[in-house]
C-alpha positions in Angstrom: 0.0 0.0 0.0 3.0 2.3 1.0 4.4 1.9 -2.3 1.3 2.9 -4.2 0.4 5.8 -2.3 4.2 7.2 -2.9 3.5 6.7 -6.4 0.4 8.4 -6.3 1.9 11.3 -4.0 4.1 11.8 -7.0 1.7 11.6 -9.8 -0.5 13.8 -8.5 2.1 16.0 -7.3 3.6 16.4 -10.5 0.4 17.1 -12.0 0.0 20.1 -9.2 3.0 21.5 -10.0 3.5 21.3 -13.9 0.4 21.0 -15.2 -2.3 23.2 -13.7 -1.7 26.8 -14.7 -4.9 28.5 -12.6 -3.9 30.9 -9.6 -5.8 30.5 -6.6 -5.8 33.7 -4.0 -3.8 33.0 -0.7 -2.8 29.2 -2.1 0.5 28.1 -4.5 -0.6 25.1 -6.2 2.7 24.6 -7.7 4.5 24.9 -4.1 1.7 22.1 -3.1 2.5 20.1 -5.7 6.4 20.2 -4.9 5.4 19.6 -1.3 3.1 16.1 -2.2 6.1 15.1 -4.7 8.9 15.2 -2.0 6.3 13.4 0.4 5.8 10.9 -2.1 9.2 10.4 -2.4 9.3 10.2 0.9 6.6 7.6 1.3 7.8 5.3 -1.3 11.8 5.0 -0.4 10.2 3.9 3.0 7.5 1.2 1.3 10.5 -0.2 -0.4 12.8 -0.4 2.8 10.6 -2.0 5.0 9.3 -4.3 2.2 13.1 -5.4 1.5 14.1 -5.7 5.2 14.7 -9.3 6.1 12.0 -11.3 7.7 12.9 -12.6 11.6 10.7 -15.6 12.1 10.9 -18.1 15.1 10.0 -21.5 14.9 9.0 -23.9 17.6 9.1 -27.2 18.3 6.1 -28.8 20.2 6.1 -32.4 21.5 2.2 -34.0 22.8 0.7 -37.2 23.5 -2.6 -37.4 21.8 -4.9 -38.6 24.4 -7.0 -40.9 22.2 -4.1 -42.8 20.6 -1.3 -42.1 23.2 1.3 -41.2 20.7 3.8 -38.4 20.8 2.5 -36.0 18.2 5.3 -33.7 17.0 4.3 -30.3 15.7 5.7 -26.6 14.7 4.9 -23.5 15.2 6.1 -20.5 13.0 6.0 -16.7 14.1 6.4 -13.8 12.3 7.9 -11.1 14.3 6.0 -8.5 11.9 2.4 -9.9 12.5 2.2 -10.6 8.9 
């Protein structure tokens, strides 16, 4: 989503800024528009760094009898550490 809004951030931006050629009292649409493409920029370096950073998972190990057959029942558990 990060990455898609920086994009958009930019497009827009960069519409604001070269294309529009109205004047607005109080309000510089082309300053705006540099403003959104910088955020944009902004926004989409960070999408692409946390999307690249490495994944820490942890894995378990868990060892039960099942009650009905009485054998050991080996399973295991991954966690992300990002929720993900």
């Amino acid at each position: 989503m990060s990455i898609g809004g920086g994009i958009f951030l930019l497009v827009v931006g960069a519409i604001m800024a070269f294309a529009f050629d109205f004047t607005v009292v109080g309000i510089d649409i082309q300053l705006i528009g540099y403003i959104l493409m910088v955020a944009g920029f902004l926004v989409l370096v960070l999408g692409i760094v946390l999307r690249l950073r490495p994944r820490r998972a942890t894995t378990s190990v868990v060892a039960e009898i099942d009650p009905v057959t009485g054998q050991r029942v080996v399973r295991r558990v991954d966690e992300d550490d990002r929720g993900v």
